[in-house]
N, C-alpha and C positions, 0 to 999 in steps of 0.2 A: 363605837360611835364617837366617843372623845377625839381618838385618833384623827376622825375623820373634824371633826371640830377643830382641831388643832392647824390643820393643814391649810382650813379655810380660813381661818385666822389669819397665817401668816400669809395666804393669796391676798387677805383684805390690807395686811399690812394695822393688823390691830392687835398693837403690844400688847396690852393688859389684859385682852382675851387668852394670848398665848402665855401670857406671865399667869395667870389661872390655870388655864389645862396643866402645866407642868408645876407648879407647887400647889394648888389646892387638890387637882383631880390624878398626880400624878401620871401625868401620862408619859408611856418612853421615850425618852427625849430622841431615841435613834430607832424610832418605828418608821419602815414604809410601805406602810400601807395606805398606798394613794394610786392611780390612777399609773404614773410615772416612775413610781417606786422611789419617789426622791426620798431624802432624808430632809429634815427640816432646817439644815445648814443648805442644803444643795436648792431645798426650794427658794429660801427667801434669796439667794444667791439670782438664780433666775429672776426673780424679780427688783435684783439691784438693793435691795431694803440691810445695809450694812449695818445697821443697829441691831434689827432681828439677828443676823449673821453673827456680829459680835457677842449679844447677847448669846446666841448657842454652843460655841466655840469655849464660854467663859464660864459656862454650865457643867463644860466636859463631854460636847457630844462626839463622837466616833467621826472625826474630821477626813475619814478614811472611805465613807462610805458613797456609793455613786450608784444612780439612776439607772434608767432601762435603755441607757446607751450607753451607759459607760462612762460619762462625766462623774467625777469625782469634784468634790469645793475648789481644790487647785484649777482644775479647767477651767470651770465657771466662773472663777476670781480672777482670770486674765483677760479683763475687759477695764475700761475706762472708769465705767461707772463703780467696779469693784476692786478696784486699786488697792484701798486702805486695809481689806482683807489679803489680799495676796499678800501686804507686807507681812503678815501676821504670820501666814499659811509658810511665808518660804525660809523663813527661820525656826518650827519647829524641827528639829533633830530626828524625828521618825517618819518627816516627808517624803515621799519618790515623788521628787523632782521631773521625773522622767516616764512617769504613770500614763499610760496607753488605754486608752478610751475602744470599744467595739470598732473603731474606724482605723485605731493604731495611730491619731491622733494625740497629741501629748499639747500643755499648756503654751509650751514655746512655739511649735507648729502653727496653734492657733492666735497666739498674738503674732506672731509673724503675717499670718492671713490677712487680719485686719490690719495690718501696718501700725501698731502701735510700737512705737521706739521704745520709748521707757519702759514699757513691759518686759521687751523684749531683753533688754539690758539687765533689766531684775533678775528676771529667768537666768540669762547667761554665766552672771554674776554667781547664781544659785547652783550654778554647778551645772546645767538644763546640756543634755548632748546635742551641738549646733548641727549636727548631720545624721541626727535621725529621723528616718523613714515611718511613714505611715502607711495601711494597708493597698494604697494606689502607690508606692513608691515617690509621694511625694514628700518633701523635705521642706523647712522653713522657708531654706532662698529659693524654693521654687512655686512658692507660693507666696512670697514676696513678689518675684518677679512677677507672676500671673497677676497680681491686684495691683502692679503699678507704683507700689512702693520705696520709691527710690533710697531714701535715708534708710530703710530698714535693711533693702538689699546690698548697702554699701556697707553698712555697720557688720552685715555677716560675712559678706566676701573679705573685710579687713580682719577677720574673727578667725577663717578657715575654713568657711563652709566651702562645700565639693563644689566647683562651676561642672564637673563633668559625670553628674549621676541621670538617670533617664528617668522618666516615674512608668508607668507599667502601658499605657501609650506612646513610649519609645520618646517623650519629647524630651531637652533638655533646656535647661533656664536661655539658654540663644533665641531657641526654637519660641520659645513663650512669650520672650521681651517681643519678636517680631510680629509672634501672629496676633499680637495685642498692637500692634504699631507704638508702640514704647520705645521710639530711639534713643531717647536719651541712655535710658537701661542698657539696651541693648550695646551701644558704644563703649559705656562704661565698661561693662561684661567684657565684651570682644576684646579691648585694650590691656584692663587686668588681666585676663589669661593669657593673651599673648604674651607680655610680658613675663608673667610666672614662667612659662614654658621655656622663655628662648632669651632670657636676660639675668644676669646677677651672678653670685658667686656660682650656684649650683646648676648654671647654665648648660648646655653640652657645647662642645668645643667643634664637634663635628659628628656626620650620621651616623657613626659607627657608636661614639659613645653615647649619642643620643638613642640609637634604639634600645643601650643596655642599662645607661644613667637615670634618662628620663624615665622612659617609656615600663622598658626591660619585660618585654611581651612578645608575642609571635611579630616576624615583620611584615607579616600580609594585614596584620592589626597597627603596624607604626605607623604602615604607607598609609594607610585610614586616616590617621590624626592627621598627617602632614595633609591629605589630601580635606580635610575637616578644617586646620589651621587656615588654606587655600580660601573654603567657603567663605569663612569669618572672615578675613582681610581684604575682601572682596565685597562683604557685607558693609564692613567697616568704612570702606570709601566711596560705599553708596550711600551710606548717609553724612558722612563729610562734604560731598556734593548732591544734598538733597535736590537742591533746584535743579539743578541737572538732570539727576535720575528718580524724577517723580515717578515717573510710569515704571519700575522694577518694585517687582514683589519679593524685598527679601527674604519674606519666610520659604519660599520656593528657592531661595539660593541656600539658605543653609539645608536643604531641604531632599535638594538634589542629588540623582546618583553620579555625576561626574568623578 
């Protein structure tokens, strides 16, 4: 029954209730038995209430432990409102950084989603892997790109993130910028991979060395790329002369089996 006292407590956001259950009525600071199976780091998290959160953390509760989806305090702490925990969270020494939620969602994925920068930068700082996948095969930058994010999607293409992974719908961060009508993204995208691809030191010099330099895959797979590269530059100067080519759909162009 306390347990359950305890929980309502921190729903209501009443410190002194919950500074009773756990030194008068000793109650376990890392019980979940609630509804959610949260822990009482993880619940007052959800409810943003960073004093509770601190207060639990500074108690010694099990900073490890996660709900009936699989969030863990690190997830829930990469939001705006839970900033001043996450600094707390990404400096201990026994964190994963890179801890996978029932969705295969990780803290960096989901501030990527919401387009928070500075989280995102925390994260990356923290060691957080910029090209891991969650159970849909989606990735940070392709869930930047999906929500429109442009500062975020730029900070991770300058970072390393993959511009050519699919997520389990076959789509890739191109494909996303357009069928959101995001040109902006979308140009930027097209522009930096071209470039990667076909400019700088490690450029290929010509197709022989580019199917084994670049590529170094079957060439019924290179002639792909090149004919993909084709899409995008195509894409690309459909929106450089937007007014022009209003009526072209180019998510149908990159989209296309030509």
């Amino acid at each position: 029954m306390n347990d359950h006292n305890l929980f309502y407590a921190i729903e209501s956001g009443n410190i002194k209730a919950v500074e009773k259950y756990i030194n008068v009525y000793e109650v376990n600071i890392n019980s979940q038995k609630n509804r959610d199976k949260d822990s009482a780091l993880t619940l007052a998290l959800k409810n943003s209430n960073n004093i509770l959160a601190l207060y639990f953390i500074n108690k010694g509760i099990n900073i490890h432990l996660y709900n009936d989806r699989g969030d863990n305090a690190l997830i829930l702490a990469s939001t705006p409102l839970n900033e001043d925990i996450l600094d707390i969270l990404i400096q201990k020494s026994d964190i994963d950084i890179d801890y996978q939620n029932n969705y295969g969602d990780t803290a960096f994925i989901m501030a990527c989603h919401r387009g928070i920068l500075s989280i995102v930068e925390k994260l990356y700082n923290a060691g957080a892997n910029i090209n891991i996948r969650n159970k849909y095969g989606q990735t940070g930058l392709l869930c930047a790109v999906s929500m429109g994010k442009i500062d975020v999607v730029k900070f991770l293409v300058n970072n390393g993130a993959k511009m050519d992974y699919r997520n389990m719908w076959s789509e890739t961060v191109f494909m996303a910028a357009s069928r959101n009508n995001y040109n902006e993204i979308l140009k930027y995208l097209i522009d930096t991979y071209t470039k990667k691809c076909f400019i700088g030191d490690d450029a290929p010099s010509n197709l022989e060395e580019a199917r084994f330099k670049t590529f170094r895959i079957e060439e019924d797979f290179y002639i792909n790329e090149i004919i993909s590269n084709v899409k995008m530059l195509i894409a690309l100067y459909c929106i450089d002369h937007i007014d022009i080519y209003q009526e072209i759909d180019i998510y149908s162009i990159l989209n296309s089996s030509f």
